[in-house]
N, C-alpha and C positions, 0 to 999 in steps of 0.2 A: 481327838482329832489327829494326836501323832501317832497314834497305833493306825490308822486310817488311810494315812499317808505314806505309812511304810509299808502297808498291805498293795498298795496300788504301785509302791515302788518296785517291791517284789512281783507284783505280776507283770509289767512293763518288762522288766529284766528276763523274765520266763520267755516270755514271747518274743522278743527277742531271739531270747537263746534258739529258740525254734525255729525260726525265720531264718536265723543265718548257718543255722547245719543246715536249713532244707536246700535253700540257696547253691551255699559253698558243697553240697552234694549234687546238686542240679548240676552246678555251672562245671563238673568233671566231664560232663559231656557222654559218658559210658550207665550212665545209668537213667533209665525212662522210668518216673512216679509212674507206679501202679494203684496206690491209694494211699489213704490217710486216716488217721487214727485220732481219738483222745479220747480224756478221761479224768473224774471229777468226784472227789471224798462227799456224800452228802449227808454221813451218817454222825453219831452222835460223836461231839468232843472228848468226850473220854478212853477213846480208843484211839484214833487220829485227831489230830486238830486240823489238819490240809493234807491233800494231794491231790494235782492236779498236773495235766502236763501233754503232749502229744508228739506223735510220730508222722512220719513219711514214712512210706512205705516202696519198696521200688521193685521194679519185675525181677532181678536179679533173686530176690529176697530177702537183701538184706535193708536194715534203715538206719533212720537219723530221725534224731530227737530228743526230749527229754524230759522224766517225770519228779516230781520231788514229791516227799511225804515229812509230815513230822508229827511227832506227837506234842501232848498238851504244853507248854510254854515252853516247847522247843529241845526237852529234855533228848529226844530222838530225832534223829534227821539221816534221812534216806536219799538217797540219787540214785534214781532208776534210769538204764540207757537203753532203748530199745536196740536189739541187737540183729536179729533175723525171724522171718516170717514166713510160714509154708502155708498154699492154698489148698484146701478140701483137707483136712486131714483125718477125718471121721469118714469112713466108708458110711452109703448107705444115706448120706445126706446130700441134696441138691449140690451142683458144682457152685463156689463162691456161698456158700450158707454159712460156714466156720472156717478160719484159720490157726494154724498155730501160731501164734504171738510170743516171742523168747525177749528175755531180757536179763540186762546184767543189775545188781544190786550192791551199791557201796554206803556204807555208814560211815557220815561225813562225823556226826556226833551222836554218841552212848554207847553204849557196850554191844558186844558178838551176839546178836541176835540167834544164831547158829541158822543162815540162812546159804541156802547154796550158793555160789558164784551167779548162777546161770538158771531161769526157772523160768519153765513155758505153761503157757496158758493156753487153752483152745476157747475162741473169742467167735460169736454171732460176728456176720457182717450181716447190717441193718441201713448202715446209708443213713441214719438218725439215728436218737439219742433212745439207750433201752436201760432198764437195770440190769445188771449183770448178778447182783450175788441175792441171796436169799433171804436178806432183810433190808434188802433196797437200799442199802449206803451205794454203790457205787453206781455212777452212769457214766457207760459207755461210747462210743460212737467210733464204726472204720465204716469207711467206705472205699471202695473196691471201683474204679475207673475202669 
């Protein structure tokens, strides 16, 4: 029950966190939400234990947000910050099909992963929930306004 408890308090606190970057980047008044993003570990515990987390997305391209991962009884723990986001970036695909999705990656606990500061992804936009990698741990979801 208190592992239960603390799982729900940590996700209360997540969204939060989310809500009030999306907010306190709203209410600057220079930036107009262009979409929205998240995304969700569904693969086996022996390689992550959680990750979970979402972004804003804003015309300008840059966002607010935030992802966390960790591995199995917490031995690792990540903080991912979505940082900036280009539309179409794959010639040759419908306009709004992919984006590039950038993010920064800081290890809050364990060792030099040796991961870059900075490491972008080219992401489906779906407007719903799709797997993204190729043995279906991760679901995705941006959507593009």
């Amino acid at each position: 029950m208190k592992k239960k408890l603390l799982i729900l308090i940590a996700l209360v606190a997540l969204v939060s966190a989310i809500t009030a970057s999306t907010v306190a980047a709203s209410a600057n008044g220079d930036k107009k939400v262009a979409g929205t993003a998240s995304i969700a570990w569904l693969g086996p515990a022996n390689f992550l234990q959680s990750a979970q987390g979402g972004a804003t997305l804003f015309a300008g391209g840059t966002m607010a947000g935030n992802i966390i991962a960790s591995s199995p009884n917490g031995q690792i723990v990540l903080h991912v910050t979505p940082v900036f986001w280009s539309p179409d970036p794959v010639p040759g695909f419908p306009p709004g099909a992919l984006i590039l999705f950038c993010q920064e990656v800081r290890i809050v606990k364990g060792p030099d992963l040796g991961l870059p500061p900075v490491f972008c992804d080219v992401v489906p936009v779906t407007g719903g929930p799709v797997l993204v990698d190729i043995d279906g741990n991760i679901l995705l979801r941006v959507d593009l306004f």
